[in-house]
N, C-alpha and C positions, 0 to 999 in steps of 0.2 A: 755494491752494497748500498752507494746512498741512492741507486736509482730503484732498487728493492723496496728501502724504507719510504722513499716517495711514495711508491703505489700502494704499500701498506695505508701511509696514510691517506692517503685521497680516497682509496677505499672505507677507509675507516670513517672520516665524513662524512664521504658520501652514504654510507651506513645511519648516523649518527641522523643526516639529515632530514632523511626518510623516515623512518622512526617518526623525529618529530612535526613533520608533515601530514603521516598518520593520523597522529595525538592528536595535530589540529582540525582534521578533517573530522575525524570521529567527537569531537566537543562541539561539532554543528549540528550534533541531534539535539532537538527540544523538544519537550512535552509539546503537542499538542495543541494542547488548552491553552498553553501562555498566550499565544496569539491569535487559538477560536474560541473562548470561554462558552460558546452556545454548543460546541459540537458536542454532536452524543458519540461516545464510545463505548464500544460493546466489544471486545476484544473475546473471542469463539476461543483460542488457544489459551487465556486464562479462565478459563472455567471447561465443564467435563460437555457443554453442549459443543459437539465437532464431532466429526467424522474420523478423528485419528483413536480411533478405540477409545472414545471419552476419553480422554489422558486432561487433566490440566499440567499444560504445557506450560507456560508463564508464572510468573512469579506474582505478578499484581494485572491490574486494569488500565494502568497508564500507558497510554500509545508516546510514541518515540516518532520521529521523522526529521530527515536531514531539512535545517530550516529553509534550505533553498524551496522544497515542495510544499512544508506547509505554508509560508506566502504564495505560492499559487492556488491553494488550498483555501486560504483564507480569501482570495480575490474571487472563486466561486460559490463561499460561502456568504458571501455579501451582497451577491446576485440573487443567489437562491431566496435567501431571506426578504428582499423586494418583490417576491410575485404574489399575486394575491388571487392570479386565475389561468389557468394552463391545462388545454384540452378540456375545455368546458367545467371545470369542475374549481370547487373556490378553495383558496386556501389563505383561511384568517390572519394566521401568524406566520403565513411564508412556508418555502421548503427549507429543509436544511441537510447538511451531512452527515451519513451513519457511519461511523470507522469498524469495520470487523479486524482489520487488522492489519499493521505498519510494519515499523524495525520486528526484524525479526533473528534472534541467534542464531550464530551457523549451526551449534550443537545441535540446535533444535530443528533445524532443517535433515541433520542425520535421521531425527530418529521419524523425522514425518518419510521423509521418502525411503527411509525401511519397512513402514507402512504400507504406503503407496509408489511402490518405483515407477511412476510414467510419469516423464518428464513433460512432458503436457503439461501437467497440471501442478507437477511438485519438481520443483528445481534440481536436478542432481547438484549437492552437497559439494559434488568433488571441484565445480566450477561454480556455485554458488548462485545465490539468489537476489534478485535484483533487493526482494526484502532482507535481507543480510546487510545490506549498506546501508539502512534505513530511507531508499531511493523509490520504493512500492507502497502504494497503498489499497486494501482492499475495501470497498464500499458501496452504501445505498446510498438512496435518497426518503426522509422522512418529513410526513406532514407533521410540521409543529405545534398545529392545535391539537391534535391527536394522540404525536407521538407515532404514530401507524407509521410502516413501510409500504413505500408505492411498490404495487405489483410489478413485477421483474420476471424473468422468463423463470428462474429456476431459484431454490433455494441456493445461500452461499455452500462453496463448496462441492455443487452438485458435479460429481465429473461427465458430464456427459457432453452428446453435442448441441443439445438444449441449450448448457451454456455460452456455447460461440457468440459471437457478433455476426459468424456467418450462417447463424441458425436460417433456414427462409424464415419470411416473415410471413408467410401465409399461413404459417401454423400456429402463429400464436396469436391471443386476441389480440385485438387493436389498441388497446390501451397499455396493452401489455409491450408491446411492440414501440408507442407510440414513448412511454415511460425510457425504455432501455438505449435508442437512437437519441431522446432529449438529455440523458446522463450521456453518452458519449458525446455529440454534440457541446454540451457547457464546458467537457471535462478537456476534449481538446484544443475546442477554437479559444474559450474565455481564459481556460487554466493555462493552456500550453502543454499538455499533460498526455503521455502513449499511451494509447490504450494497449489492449494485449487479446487476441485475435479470437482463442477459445474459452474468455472466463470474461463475461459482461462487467465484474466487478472490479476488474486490476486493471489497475494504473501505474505509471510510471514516471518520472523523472528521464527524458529524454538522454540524457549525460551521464546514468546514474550510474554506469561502467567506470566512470571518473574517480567514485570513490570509493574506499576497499571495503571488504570482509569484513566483519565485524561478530565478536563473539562474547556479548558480556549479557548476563541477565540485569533486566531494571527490578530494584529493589520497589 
């Protein structure tokens, strides 16, 4: 009996611990903004412009990300914001970051790959999504003075193989080409950052298996 109630509790601990390991991992999401105040967010799942049957999916516009990414986020965004000319073309106010979209609910991961089941493109739910951990983020690149999006191979979202990284490059224009290698390029050597093989715009947190599931909407 007391070697029962032992493992009861050790289990029970170890329970207890977890749990609050959880708690703490999950309270390392922060807005965004706290520490890019320039980035632009444009978050496609709150609002009806997406591909998932217009649905707005989201509760607001605030991007979420585990802070470990956004400081590598913010050490690209401080880069960007220093060039002033890149493939011939000038840019006044620098480049900056475009967020389509970060943390993301697992709920809401259900009901996209009910939508769309190829995991390609939409994570099957039952093993989750690197944006479930607030470990992914999807993104451009924007001229500041402008506001404009540098041309990219495809629209966000686009499921095709247009989107790859392994698109050839003979098919797209040269700037076009020349844009999408320079976002991968900053995004891994400067950020530290995975890219992801068939969607030019997702990124990753290299560890971000590290921390769990995550299921709460942001108010």
């Amino acid at each position: 009996m007391k070697t029962t109630s032992k493992i009861i509790l050790i289990l029970f601990f170890f329970s207890v611990s977890t749990f609050l390991q959880s708690q703490s991992i999950s309270s390392e999401l922060i807005p965004v903004k706290e520490l890019i105040p320039n980035i632009v967010i444009d978050l496609k799942y709150a609002s009806t412009d997406n591909v998932f049957n217009n649905q707005k999916l989201y509760a607001s516009n605030e991007c979420y990300l585990l802070k470990e990414l956004v400081m590598k986020l913010q050490t690209v965004q401080d880069s960007l914001n220093k060039i002033r000319t890149l493939n011939s073309k000038n840019f006044p106010n620098g480049i900056g970051i475009k967020i389509w979209d970060g943390y993301r609910p697992r709920s809401i991961q259900y009901i996209m790959f009910e939508i769309f089941p190829d995991p390609t493109f939409v994570a099957d739910p039952a093993t989750g999504s690197s944006h479930n951990r607030g470990g992914a983020v999807d993104l451009t690149l924007v001229d500041l003075s402008t506001m404009k999006e540098l041309p990219m191979p495809t629209k966000f979202d686009d499921f095709t193989a247009a989107a790859g990284h392994d698109f050839p490059g003979n098919l797209l224009p040269a700037d076009v080409l020349f844009n999408r290698e320079f976002l991968k390029k900053i995004m891994t050597e400067l950020g530290e950052i995975d890219f992801y093989i068939a969607e030019w715009w997702h990124y990753s947190l290299k560890n971000n298996k590290d921390y769990p599931l995550l299921d709460f909407q942001m108010k």
